[in-house]
N, C-alpha and C positions, 0 to 999 in steps of 0.2 A: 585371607580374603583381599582382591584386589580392589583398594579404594578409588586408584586414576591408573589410567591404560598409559602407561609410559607412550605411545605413539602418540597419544593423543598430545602431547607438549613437545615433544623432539620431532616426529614424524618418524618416516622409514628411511632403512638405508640409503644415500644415493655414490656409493663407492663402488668401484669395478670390483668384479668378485673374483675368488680366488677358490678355485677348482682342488679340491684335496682329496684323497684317500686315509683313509683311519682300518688298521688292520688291530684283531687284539692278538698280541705278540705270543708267539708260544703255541698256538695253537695251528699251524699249517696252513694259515689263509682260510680258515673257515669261517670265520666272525670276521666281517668287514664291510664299509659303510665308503660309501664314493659320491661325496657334498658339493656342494655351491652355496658358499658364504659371500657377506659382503668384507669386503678386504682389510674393513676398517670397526670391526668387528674384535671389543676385547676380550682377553681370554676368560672374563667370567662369565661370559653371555656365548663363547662358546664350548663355556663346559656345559653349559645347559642343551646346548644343541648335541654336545656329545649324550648325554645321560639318554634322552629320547632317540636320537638316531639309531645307537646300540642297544637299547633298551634297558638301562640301569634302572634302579628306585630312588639315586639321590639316597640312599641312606645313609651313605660312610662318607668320608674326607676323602681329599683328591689334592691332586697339586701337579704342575707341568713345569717341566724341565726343557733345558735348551742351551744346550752346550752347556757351559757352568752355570748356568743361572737357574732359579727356581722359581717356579709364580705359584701362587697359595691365597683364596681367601684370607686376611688380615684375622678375620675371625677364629680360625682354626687353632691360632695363638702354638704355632710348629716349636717354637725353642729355637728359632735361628734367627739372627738378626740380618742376614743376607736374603732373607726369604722375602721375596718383591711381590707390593700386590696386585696380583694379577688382573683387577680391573684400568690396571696404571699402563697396560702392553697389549697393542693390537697386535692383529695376527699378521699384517703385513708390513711390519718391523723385523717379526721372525723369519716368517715364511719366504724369504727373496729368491731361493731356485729347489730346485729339486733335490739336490747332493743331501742338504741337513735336515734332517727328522727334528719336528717336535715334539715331542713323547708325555705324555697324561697317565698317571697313576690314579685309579681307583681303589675305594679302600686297603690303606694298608696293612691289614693280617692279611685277606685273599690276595693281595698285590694285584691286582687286572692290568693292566703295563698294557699300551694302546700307543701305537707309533704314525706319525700324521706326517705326510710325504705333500708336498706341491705339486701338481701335478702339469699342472698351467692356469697362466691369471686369465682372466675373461673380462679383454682392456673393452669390448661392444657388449658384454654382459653387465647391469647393472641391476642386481637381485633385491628385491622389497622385502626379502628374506632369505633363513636358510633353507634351502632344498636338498633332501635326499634324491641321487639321480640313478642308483643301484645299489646292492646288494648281496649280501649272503648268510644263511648263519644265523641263529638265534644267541644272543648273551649265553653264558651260564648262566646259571641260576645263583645268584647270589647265597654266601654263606655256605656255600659250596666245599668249603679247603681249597680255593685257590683253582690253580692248572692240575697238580694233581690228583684232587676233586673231579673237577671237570672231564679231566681224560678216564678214571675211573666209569664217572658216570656213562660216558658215550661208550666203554666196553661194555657196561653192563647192561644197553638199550639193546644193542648187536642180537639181546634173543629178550626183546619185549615181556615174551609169557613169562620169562624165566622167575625162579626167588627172587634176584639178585635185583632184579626191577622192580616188582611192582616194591622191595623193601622201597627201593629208591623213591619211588612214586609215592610212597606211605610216606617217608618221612618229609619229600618236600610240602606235601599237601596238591599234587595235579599233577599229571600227565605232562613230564616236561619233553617238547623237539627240538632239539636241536637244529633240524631245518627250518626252522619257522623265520620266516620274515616277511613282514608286509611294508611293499613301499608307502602303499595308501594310506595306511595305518601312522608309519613315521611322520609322511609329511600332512596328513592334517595336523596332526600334534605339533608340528613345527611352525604352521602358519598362525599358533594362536600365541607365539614368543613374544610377551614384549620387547619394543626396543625402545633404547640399545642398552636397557639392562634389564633383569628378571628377576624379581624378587623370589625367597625361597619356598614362603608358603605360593606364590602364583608358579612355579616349576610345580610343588610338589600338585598340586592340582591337575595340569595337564597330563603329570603322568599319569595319576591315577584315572584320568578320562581316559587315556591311552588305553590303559590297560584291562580297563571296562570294557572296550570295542574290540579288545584280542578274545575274550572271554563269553 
């Protein structure tokens, strides 16, 4: 439960935003998210924008990488003393041209590995938040096995009526598409972000309004 609306003490962003692509790796470009952040935006506040963009549940651990380096909520308590915490590194520290990926791992048994490209900054763009501006691709379905899983699952949709689906259907508990994505869907969800940070029960919240409105 949110007891103070972080805007209401900091306000909104007022930094040039910084135009990115978010692809989930492994998967052919099917799953992929094309944003507009504020530039000045840390990486904890935009792992939150990643989970709703792509549509995660925030259930598992995450952590983003960058060239050697590692960012990790402090909480996570990883076992590495070189592990930086991520609300200490904005994104336009990282992000300065197009060549170097910043890379975000969700849960590590399925590994979901998600690679974040610059695409161009938006120096007359100055975003009150983050925006999804396209799309494609519905997430897996979490708890899945991974890409393995995933690519599984998508052979076994190819003939819907089949066993081999509705098993699939039966065990996830719904009727999973893999084409599903709603921009309208992402960015209301996105405009209720605190800023410039999100606590976890106010993330988990939105998702679950989120996911209310897919349903």
């Amino acid at each position: 439960m949110i007891l103070l609306n972080e805007d209401s003490i900091f306000g909104k962003p007022s930094s040039p935003g910084l135009f990115v692509t978010v692809t989930l790796k492994h998967t052919d470009n099917r799953v992929w998210r094309s944003l507009l952040v504020p530039s000045n935006a840390h990486l904890g506040w935009f792992h939150a924008v990643l989970q709703i963009a792509m549509g995660w549940t925030n259930s598992h651990l995450h952590q983003f990488t960058f060239k050697d380096k590692t960012f990790a909520d402090p909480r996570f308590d990883l076992y590495d003393p070189l592990t930086i915490d991520e609300r200490k590194c904005s994104l336009d520290k990282l992000l300065t041209n197009s060549k170097d990926p910043l890379h975000y791992q969700y849960d590590f048994a399925d590994s979901w590995e998600h690679a974040i490209f610059l695409t161009k900054t938006g120096t007359t763009h100055y975003p009150l938040a983050a925006t999804c501006l396209e799309g494609g691709g519905a997430c897996p379905p979490e708890d899945c096995g991974g890409i393995p899983g995933y690519l599984s699952l998508l052979k076994a949709l190819k003939k819907p009526n089949s066993k081999t689906a509705k098993e699939s259907f039966d065990q996830l508990g719904y009727r999973y598409d893999p084409d599903a994505f709603s921009l309208e869907n992402v960015n209301t969800a996105l405009q209720k972000l605190p800023w410039p940070t999100v606590s976890e029960s106010a993330l988990r919240k939105i998702i679950r309004s989120q996911r209310k409105r897919k349903n």
